[in-house]
FIBAVO-933904 format. One record per residue: residue in three letters; x, y, z of N, C-alpha, C in turn. Coordinates in Angstrom, 2 decimals. Layout:
BEGIN
nuba r: ALA	nc1: X	nc2: Y	nc3: Z	cac1: X	cac2: Y	cac3: Z	cc1: X	cc2: Y	cc3: Z
...
end
This chain:
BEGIN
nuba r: UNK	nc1: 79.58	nc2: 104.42	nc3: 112.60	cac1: 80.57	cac2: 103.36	cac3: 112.55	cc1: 81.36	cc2: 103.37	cc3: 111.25
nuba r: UNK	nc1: 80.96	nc2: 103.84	nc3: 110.54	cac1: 81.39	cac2: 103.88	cac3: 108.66	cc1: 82.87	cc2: 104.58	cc3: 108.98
nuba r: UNK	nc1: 82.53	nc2: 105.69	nc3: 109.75	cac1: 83.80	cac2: 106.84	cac3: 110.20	cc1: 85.15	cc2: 105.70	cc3: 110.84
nuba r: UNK	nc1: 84.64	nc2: 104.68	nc3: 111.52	cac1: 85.38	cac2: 104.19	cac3: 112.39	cc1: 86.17	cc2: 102.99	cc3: 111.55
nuba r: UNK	nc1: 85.46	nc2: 102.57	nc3: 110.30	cac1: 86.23	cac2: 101.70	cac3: 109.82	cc1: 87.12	cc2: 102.26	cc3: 108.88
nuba r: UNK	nc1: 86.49	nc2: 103.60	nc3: 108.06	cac1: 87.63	cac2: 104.68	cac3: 107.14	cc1: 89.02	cc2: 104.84	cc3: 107.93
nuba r: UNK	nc1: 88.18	nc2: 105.20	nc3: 108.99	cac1: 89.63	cac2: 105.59	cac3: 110.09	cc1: 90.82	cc2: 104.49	cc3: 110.03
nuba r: UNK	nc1: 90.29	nc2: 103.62	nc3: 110.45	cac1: 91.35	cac2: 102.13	cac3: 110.33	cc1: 91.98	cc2: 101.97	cc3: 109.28
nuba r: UNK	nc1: 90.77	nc2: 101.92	nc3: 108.14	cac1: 91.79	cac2: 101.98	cac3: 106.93	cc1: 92.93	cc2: 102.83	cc3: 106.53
nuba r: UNK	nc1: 92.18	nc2: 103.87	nc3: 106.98	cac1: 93.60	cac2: 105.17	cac3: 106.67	cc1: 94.57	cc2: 105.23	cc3: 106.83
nuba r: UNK	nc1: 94.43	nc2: 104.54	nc3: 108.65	cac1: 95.68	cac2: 104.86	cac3: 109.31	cc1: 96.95	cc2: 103.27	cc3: 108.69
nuba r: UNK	nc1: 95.68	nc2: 102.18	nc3: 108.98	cac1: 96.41	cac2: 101.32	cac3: 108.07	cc1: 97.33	cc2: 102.06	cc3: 106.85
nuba r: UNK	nc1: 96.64	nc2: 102.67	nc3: 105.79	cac1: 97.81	cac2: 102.81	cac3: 104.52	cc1: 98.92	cc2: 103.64	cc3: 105.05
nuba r: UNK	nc1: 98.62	nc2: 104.75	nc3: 105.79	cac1: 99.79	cac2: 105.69	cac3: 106.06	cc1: 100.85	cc2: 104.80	cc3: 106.89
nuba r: UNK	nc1: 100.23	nc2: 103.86	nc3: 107.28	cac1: 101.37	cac2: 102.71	cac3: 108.17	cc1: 102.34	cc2: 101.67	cc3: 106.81
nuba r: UNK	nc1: 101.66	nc2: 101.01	nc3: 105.69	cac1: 102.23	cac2: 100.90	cac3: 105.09	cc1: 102.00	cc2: 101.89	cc3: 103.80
nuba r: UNK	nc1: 103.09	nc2: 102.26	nc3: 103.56	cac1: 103.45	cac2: 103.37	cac3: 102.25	cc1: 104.48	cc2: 102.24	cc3: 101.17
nuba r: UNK	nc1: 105.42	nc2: 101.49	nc3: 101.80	cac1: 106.05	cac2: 100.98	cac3: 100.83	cc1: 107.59	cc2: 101.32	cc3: 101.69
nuba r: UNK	nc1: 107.73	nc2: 102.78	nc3: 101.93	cac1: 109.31	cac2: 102.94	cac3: 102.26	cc1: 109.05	cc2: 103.54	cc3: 103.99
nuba r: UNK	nc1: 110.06	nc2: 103.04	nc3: 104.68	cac1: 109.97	cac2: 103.59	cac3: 105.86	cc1: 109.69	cc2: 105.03	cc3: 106.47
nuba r: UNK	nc1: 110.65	nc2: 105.73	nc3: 105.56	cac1: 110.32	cac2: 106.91	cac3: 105.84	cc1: 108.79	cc2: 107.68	cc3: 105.51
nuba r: UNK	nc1: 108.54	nc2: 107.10	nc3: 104.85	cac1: 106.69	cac2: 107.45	cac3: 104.56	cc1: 105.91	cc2: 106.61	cc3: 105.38
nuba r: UNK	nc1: 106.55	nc2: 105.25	nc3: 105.82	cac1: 105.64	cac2: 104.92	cac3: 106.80	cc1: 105.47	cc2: 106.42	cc3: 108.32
nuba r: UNK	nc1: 106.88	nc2: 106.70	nc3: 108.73	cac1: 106.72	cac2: 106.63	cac3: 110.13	cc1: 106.20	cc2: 108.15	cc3: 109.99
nuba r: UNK	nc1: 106.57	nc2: 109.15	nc3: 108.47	cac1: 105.93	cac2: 110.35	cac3: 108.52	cc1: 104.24	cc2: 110.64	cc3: 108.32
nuba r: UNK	nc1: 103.75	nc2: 109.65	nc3: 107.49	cac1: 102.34	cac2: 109.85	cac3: 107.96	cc1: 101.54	cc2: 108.99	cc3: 108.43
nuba r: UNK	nc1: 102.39	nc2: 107.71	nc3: 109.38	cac1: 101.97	cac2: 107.25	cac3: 110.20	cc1: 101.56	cc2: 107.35	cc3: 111.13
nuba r: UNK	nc1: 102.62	nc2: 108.30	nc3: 111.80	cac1: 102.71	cac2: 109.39	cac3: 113.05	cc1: 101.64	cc2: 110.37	cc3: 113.02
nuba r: UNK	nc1: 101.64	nc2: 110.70	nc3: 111.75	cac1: 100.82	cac2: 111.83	cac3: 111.16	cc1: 99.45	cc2: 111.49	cc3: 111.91
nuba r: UNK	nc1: 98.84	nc2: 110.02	nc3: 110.99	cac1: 97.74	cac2: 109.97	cac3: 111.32	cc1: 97.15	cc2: 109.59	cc3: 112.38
nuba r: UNK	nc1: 98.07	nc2: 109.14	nc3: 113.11	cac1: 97.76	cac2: 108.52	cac3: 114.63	cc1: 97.19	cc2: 110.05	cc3: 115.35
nuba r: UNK	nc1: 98.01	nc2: 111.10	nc3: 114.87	cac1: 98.06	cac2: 112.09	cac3: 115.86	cc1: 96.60	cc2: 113.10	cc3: 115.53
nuba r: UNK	nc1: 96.50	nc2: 112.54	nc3: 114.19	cac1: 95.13	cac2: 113.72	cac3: 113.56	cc1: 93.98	cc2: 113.26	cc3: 113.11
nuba r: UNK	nc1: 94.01	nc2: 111.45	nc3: 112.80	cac1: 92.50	cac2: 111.33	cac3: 112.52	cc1: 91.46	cc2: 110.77	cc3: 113.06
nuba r: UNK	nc1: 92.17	nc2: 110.65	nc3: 114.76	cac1: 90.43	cac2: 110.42	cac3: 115.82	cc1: 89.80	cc2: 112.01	cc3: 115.87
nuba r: UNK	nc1: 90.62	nc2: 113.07	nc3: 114.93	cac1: 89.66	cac2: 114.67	cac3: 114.68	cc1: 89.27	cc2: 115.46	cc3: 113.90
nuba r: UNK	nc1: 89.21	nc2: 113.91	nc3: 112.92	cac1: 89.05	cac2: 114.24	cac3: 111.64	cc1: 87.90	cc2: 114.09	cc3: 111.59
nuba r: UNK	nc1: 87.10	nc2: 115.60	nc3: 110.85	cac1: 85.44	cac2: 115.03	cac3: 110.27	cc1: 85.51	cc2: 114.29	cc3: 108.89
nuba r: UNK	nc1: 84.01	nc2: 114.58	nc3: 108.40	cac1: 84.01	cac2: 113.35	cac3: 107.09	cc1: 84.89	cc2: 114.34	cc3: 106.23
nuba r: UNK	nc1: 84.99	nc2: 115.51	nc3: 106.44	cac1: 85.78	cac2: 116.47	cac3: 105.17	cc1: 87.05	cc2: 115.95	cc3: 105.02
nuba r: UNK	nc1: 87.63	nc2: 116.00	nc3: 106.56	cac1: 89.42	cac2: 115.68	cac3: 106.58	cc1: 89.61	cc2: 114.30	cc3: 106.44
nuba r: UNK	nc1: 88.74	nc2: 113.04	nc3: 106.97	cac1: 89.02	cac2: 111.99	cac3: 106.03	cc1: 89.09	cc2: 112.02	cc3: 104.67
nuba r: UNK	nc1: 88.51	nc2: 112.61	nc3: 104.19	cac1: 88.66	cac2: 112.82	cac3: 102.38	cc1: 89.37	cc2: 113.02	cc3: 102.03
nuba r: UNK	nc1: 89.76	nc2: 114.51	nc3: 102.66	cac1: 91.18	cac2: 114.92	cac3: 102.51	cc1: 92.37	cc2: 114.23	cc3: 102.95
nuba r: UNK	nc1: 92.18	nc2: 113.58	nc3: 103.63	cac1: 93.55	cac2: 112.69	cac3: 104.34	cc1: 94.01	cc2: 110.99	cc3: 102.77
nuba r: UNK	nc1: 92.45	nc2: 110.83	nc3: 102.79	cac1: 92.89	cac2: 109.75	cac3: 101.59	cc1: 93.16	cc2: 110.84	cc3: 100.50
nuba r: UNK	nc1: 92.87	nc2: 111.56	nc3: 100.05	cac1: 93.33	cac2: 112.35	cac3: 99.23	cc1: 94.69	cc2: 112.36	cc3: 99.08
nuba r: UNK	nc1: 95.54	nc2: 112.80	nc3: 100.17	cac1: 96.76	cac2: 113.17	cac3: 100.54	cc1: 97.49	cc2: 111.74	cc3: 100.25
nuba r: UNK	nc1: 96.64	nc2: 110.70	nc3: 100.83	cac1: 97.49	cac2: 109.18	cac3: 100.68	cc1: 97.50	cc2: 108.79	cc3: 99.08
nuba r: UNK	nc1: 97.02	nc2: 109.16	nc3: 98.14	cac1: 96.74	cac2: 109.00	cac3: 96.90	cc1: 98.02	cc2: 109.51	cc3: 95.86
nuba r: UNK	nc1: 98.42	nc2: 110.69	nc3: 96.89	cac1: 99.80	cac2: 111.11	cac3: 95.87	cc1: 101.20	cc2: 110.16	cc3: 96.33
nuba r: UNK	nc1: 101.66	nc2: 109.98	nc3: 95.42	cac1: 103.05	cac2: 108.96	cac3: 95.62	cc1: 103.94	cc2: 109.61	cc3: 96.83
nuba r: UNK	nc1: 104.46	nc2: 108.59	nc3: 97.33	cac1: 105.57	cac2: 109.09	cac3: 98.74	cc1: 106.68	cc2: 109.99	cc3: 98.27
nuba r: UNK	nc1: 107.31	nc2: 109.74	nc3: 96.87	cac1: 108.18	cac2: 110.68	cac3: 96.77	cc1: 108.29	cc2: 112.43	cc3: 96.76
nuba r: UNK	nc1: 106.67	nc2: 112.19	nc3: 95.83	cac1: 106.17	cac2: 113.47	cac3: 96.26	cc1: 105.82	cc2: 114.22	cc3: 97.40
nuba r: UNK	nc1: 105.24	nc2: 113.49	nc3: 98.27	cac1: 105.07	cac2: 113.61	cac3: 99.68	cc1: 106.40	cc2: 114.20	cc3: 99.92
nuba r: UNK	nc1: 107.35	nc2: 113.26	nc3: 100.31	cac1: 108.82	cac2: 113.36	cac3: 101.39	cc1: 109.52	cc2: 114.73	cc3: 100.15
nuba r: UNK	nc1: 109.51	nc2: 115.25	nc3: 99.46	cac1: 110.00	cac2: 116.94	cac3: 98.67	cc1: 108.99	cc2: 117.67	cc3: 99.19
nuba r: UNK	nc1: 107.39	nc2: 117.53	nc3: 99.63	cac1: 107.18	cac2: 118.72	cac3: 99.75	cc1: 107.20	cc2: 118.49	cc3: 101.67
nuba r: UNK	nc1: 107.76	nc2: 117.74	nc3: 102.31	cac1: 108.01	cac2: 117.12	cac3: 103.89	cc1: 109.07	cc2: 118.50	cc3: 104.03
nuba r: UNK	nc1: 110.01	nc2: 117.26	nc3: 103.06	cac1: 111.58	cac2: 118.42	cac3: 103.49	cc1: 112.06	cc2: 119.56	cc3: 102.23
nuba r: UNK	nc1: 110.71	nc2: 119.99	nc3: 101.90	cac1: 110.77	cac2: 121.61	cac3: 101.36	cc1: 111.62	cc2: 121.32	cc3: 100.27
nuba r: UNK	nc1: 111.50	nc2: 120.66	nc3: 99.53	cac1: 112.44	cac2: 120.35	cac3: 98.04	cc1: 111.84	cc2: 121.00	cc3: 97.14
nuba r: UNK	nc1: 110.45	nc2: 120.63	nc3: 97.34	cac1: 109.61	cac2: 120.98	cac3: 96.05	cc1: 108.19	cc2: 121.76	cc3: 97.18
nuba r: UNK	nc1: 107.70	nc2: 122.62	nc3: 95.85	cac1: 106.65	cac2: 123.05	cac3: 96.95	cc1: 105.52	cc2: 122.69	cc3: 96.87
nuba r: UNK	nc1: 104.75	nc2: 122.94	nc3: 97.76	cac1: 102.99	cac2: 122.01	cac3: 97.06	cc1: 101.92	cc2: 122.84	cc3: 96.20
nuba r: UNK	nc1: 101.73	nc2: 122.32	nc3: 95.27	cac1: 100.50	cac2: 122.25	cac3: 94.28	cc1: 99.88	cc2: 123.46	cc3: 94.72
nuba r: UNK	nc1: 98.53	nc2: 124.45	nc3: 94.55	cac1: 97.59	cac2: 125.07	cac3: 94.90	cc1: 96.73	cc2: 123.80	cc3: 95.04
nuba r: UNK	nc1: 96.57	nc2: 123.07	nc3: 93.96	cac1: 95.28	cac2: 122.18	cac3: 94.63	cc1: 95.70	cc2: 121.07	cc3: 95.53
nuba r: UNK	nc1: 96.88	nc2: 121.02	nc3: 96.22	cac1: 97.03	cac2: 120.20	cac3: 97.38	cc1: 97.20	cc2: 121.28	cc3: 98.52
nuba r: UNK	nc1: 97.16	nc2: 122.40	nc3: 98.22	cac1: 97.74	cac2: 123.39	cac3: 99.19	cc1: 96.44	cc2: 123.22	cc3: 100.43
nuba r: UNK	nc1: 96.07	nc2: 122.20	nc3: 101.38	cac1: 94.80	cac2: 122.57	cac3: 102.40	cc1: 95.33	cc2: 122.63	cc3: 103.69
nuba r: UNK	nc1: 94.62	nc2: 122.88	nc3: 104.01	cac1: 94.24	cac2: 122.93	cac3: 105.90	cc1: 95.44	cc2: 121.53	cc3: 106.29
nuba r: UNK	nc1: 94.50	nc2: 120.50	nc3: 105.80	cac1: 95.66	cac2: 118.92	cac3: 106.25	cc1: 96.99	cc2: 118.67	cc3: 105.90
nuba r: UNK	nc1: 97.20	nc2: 119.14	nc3: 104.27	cac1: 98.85	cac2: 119.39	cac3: 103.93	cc1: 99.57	cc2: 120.49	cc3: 104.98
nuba r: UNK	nc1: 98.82	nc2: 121.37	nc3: 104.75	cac1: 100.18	cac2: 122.17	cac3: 105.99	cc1: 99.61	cc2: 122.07	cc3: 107.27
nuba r: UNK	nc1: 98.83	nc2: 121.05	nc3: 107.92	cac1: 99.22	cac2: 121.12	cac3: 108.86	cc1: 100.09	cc2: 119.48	cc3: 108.68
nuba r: UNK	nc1: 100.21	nc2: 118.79	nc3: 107.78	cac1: 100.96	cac2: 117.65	cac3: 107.80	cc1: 102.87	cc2: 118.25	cc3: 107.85
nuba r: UNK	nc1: 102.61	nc2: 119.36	nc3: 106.95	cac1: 104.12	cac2: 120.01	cac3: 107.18	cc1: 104.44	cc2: 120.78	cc3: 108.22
nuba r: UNK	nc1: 103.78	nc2: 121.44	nc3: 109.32	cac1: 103.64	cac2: 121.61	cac3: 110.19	cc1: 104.32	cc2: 120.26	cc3: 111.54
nuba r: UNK	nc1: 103.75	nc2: 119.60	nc3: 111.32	cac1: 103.83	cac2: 118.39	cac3: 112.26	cc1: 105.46	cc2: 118.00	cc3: 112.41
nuba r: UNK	nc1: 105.65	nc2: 117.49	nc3: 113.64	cac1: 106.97	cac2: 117.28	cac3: 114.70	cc1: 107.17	cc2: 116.00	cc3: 114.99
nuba r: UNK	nc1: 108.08	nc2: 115.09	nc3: 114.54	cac1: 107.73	cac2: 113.79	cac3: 115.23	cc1: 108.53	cc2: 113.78	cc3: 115.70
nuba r: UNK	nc1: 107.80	nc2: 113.45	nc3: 117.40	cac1: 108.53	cac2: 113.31	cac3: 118.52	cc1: 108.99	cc2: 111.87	cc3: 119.13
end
C-alpha cells in the first residue's frame, strides 16, 4: 500500500508544477507510466520532479541537453513520450 500512496503523491505534484505547461507534460507523463513503475522508477520519477520545470521544458523541447546524471531509462523515456 506504501507504493499506492507514493503513487498519488507523485502524480499529484506532476499535476501541479506551478505552470501549465509542466502541469499537462508530466502530468500526462505520469498518468501514462506510474501504475508501472517499480520502487526504482518511483525514485526516479520524484527524482525527475525535484528538478525545476524550466529545466525540464529545455531538455522537453531539446534546448538544452540532459545531464549524464539525469540521463535514465525515465528521462528519455519522458522525452520520448507523445501527448495525445
Amino acid at each position: 500500500m506504501a507504493d499506492e500512496a507514493q503513487r498519488k503523491r507523485l502524480r499529484y505534484r506532476a499535476w501541479h508544477r506551478g505552470t501549465k505547461e509542466s502541469d499537462i507534460i508530466l502530468g500526462t507523463f505520469a498518468d501514462a507510466v506510474l501504475p508501472t513503475l517499480d520502487a526504482d522508477g518511483l525514485a526516479a520519477f520524484e527524482t525527475l520532479l525535484d528538478v525545476p520545470d524550466p529545466v525540464i521544458y529545455e531538455w522537453v523541447t531539446r534546448r538544452a541537453p540532459v545531464p549524464d546524471e539525469m540521463d535514465t531509462p525515465l528521462v528519455r523515456d519522458l522525452l520520448a513520450f507523445k501527448i495525445s
